[in-house]
C-alpha positions in Angstrom: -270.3 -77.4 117.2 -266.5 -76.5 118.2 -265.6 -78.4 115.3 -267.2 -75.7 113.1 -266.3 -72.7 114.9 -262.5 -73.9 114.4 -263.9 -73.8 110.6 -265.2 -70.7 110.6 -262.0 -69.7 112.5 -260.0 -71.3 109.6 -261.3 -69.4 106.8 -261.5 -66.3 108.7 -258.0 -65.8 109.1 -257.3 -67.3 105.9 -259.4 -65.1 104.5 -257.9 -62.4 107.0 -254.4 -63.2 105.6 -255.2 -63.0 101.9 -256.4 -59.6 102.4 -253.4 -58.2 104.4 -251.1 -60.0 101.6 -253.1 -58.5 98.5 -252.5 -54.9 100.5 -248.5 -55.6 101.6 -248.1 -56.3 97.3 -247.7 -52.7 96.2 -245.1 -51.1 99.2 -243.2 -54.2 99.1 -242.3 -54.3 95.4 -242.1 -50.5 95.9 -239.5 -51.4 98.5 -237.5 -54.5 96.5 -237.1 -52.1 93.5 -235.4 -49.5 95.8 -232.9 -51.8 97.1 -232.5 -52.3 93.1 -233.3 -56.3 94.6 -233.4 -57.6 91.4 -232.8 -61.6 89.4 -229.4 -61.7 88.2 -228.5 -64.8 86.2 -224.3 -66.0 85.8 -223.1 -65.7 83.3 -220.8 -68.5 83.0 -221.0 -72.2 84.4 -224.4 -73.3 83.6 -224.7 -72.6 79.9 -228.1 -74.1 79.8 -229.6 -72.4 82.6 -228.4 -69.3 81.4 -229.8 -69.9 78.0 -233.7 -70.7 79.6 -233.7 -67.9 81.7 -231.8 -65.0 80.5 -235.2 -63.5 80.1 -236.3 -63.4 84.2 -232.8 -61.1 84.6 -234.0 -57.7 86.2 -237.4 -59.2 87.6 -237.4 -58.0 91.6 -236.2 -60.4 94.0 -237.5 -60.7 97.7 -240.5 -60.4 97.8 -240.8 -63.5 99.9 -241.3 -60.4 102.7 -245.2 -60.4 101.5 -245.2 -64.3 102.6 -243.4 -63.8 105.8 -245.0 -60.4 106.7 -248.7 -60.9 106.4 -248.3 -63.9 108.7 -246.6 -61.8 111.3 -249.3 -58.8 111.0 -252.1 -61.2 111.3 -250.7 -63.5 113.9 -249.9 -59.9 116.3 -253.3 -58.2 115.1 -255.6 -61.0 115.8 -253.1 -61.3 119.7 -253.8 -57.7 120.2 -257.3 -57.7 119.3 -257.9 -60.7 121.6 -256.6 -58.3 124.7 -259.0 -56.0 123.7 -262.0 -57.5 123.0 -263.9 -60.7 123.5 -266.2 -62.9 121.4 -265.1 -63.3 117.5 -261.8 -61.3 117.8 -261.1 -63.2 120.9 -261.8 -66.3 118.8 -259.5 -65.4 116.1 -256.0 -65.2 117.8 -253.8 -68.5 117.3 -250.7 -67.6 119.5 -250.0 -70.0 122.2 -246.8 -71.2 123.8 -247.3 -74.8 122.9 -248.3 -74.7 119.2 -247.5 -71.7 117.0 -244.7 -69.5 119.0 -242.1 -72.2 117.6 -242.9 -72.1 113.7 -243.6 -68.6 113.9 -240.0 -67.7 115.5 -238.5 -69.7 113.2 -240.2 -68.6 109.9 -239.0 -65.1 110.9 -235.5 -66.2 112.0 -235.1 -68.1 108.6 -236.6 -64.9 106.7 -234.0 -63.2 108.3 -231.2 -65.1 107.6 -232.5 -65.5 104.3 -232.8 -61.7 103.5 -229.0 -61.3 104.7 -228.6 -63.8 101.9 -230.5 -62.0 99.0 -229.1 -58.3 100.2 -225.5 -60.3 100.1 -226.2 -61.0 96.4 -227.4 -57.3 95.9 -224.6 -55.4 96.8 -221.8 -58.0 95.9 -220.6 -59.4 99.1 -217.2 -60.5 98.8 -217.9 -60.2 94.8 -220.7 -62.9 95.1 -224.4 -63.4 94.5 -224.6 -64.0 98.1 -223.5 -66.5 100.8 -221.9 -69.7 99.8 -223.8 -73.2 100.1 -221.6 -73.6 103.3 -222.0 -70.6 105.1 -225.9 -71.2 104.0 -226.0 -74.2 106.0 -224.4 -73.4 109.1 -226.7 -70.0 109.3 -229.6 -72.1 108.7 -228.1 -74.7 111.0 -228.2 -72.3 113.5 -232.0 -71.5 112.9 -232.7 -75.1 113.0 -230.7 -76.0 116.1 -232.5 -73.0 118.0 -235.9 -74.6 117.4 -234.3 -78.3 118.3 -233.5 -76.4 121.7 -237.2 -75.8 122.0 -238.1 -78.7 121.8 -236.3 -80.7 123.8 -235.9 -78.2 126.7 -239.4 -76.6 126.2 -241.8 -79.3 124.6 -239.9 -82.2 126.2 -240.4 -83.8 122.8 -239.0 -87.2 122.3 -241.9 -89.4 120.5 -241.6 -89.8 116.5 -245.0 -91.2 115.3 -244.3 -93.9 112.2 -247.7 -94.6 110.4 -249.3 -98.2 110.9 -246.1 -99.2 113.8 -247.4 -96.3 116.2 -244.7 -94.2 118.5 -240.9 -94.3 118.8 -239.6 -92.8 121.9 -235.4 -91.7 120.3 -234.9 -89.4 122.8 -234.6 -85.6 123.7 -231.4 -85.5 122.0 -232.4 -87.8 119.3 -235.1 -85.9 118.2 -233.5 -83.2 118.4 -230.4 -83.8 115.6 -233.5 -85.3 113.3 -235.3 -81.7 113.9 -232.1 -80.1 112.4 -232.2 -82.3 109.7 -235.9 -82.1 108.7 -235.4 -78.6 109.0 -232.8 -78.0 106.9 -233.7 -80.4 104.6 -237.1 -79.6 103.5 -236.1 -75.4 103.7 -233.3 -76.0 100.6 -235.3 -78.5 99.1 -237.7 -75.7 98.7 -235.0 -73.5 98.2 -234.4 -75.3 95.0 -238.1 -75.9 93.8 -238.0 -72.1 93.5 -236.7 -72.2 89.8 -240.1 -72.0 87.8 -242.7 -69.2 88.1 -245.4 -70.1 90.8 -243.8 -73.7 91.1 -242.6 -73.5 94.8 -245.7 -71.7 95.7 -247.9 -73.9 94.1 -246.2 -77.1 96.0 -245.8 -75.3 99.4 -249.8 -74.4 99.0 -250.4 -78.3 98.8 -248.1 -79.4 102.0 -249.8 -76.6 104.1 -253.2 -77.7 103.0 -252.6 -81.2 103.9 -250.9 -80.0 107.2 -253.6 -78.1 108.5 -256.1 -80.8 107.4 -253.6 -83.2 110.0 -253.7 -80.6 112.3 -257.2 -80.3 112.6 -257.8 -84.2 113.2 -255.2 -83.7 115.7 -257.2 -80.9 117.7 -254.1 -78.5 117.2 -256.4 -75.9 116.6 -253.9 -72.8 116.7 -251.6 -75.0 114.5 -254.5 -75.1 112.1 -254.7 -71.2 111.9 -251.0 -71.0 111.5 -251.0 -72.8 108.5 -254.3 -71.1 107.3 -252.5 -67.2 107.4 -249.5 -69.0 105.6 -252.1 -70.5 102.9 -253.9 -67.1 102.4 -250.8 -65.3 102.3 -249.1 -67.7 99.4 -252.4 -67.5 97.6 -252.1 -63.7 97.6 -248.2 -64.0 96.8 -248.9 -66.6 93.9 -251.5 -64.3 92.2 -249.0 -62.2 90.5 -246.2 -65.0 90.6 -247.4 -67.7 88.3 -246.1 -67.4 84.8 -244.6 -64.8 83.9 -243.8 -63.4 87.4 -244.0 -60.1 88.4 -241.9 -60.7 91.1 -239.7 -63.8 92.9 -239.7 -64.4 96.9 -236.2 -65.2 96.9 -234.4 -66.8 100.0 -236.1 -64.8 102.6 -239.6 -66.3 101.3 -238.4 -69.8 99.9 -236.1 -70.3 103.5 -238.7 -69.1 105.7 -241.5 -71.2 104.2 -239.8 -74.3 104.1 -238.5 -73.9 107.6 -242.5 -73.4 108.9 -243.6 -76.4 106.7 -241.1 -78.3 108.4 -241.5 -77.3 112.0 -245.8 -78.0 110.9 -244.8 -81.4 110.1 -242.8 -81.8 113.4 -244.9 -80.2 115.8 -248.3 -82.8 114.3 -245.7 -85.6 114.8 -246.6 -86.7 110.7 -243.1 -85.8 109.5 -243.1 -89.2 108.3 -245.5 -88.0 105.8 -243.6 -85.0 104.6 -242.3 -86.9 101.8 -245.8 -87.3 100.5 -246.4 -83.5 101.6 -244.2 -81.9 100.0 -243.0 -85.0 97.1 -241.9 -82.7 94.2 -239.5 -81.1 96.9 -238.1 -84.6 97.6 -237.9 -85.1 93.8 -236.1 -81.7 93.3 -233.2 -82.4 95.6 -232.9 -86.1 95.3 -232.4 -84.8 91.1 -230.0 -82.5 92.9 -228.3 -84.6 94.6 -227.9 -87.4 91.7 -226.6 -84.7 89.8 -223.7 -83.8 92.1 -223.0 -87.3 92.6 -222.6 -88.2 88.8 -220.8 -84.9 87.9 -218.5 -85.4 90.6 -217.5 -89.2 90.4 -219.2 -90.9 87.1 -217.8 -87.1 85.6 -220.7 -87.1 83.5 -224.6 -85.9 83.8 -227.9 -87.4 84.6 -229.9 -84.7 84.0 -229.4 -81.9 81.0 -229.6 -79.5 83.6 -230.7 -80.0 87.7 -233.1 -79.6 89.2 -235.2 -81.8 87.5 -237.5 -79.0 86.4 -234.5 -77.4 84.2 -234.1 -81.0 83.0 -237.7 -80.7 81.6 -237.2 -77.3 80.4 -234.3 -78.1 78.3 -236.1 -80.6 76.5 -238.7 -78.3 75.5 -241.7 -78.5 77.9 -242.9 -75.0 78.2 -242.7 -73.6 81.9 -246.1 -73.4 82.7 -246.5 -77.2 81.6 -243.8 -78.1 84.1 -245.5 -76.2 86.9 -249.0 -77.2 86.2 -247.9 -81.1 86.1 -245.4 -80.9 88.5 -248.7 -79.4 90.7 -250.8 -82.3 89.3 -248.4 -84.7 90.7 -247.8 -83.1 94.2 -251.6 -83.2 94.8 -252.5 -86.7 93.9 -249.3 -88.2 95.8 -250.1 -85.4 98.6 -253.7 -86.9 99.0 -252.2 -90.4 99.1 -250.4 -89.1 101.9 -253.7 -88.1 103.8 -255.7 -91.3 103.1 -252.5 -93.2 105.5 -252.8 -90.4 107.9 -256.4 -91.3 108.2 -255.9 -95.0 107.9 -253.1 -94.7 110.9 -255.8 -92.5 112.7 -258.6 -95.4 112.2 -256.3 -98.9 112.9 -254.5 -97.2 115.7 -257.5 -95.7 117.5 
């Protein structure tokens, strides 16, 4: 019977969240066109990219805010509603110390940082469209090592579960530079994914699913209902962001997101699953990444253009095509990464 009432719970603030995004829609693009938050594309050093997506220059930027936001108005509606009244509103609230203040913090930290980033691109900072990839890391850094902090001086957590071998104890300190890195490194994979319409979305929407379903079979009930107002608000968000957008989240939604995936993973000790998560993300940067490395030192390209969506785009695959296969692929490698979460669960129980 508890089992189902953490359902019901579930889809209630899923539900909840969907709602509360679907209303925050129309002040927040009112809001991103006043701060004239809009897509501007270079115009010079990536010829190809500027070529594909001339067209998305002027759509409004930021409105990652609807993502971020409806999560935070849920998560202190249902809190204050649970002080004031007992039984199903009681039921509904999902903050505790040990499971949800952590990714919630840091999804609103990151959003922050990542706003600072898109209003640095808005009114020129400097003369740039924004912060540069090094001051990005070191302010995301920052956000990471904050929630590493947590952990080890909080949640006392040292244990990294690897499926089928069972539990590595690496230490306070240990886990602590891997939080950093997991944090930072799925937050700009996702940072990159978020080059198609609905594409990071889509892919995000697919992790968190599969992370509240590990969650659940973990009794991290609160957890659950975490991920559930972050899947009902990127529902809401993606309903006027798949092709052609009406609007893009920008940093403060692509950072923030990736930052509360990651902290999900950590905090149901299946991080070691992420990469089946959240696989187009590790495809993205890895493309990234090869990119770089062959620019840099081969002094000639992999891809026609990186990530390895533009790569597809160049070639002629239409952008919906990418998105819609690139989601194909996320869910079926995704729900390979459940059946060893459950096949961990069953030979190590």
């Amino acid at each position: 019977m508890s089992e189902i009432i953490q359902v019901v719970r579930f889809l209630a603030v899923s539900v909840f969240s969907f709602a509360i995004g679907m209303i925050l829609v129309a002040p927040v693009e009112r809001l991103i066109k006043r701060l004239n938050s809009r897509k501007v594309i270079a115009k010079q050093g990536t010829p190809i990219f500027n070529q594909m997506h001339a067209p998305k220059e002027g759509t409004p930027v930021m409105a990652g805010i609807i993502i971020w936001g409806t999560v935070v108005i849920v998560s202190l509606l249902f809190f204050g509603l649970s002080k004031l009244f007992d039984g199903f509103w009681g039921e509904l609230n999902f903050l505790s110390r040990s499971q949800t203040y952590l990714p919630l913090a840091a999804m609103v930290l990151a959003a922050i940082v990542g706003a600072a980033d898109d209003i640095a691109g808005i009114v020129k900072f400097r003369g740039k469209n924004g912060f540069t990839m090094k001051e990005r890391i070191v302010l995301f850094g920052i956000v990471a090592l904050l929630g590493a902090l947590w952990f080890a001086f909080k949640l006392e957590w040292d244990i990294l579960h690897i499926p089928f071998l069972g539990d590595l104890n690496i230490g306070i300190f240990g886990y602590a530079t891997f939080f950093v890195f997991v944090v930072i490194a799925t937050s700009f994979s996702l940072d990159l994914t978020n080059g198609l319409d609905g594409l990071a979305e889509g892919v995000a929407l697919i992790a968190l699913s599969c992370l509240a379903v590990v969650a659940f079979a973990n009794q991290r009930y609160d957890l659950a209902m975490f991920a559930g107002s972050l899947i009902g608000a990127l529902i809401a968000f993606l309903w006027f962001n798949i092709y052609p957008a009406r609007f893009f989240m920008g940093d403060t939604g692509a950072m923030s997101l990736g930052v509360a995936i990651a902290v999900i993973s950590l905090l149901t000790n299946s991080v070691m699953l992420l990469p089946f998560f959240a696989f187009i993300m590790v495809v993205e940067a890895f493309s990234d990444i090869i990119q770089l490395f062959s620019k840099k030192f081969l002094k000639q390209k992999i891809f026609i253009s990186a990530p390895i969506h533009h790569h597809f785009e160049a070639r002629g695959w239409l952008e919906p095509q990418i998105t819609m296969r690139f989601w194909i692929v996320s869910g079926i490698v995704a729900s390979l990464g459940l059946v060893i979460f459950f096949l961990d669960k069953l030979l190590l129980s």
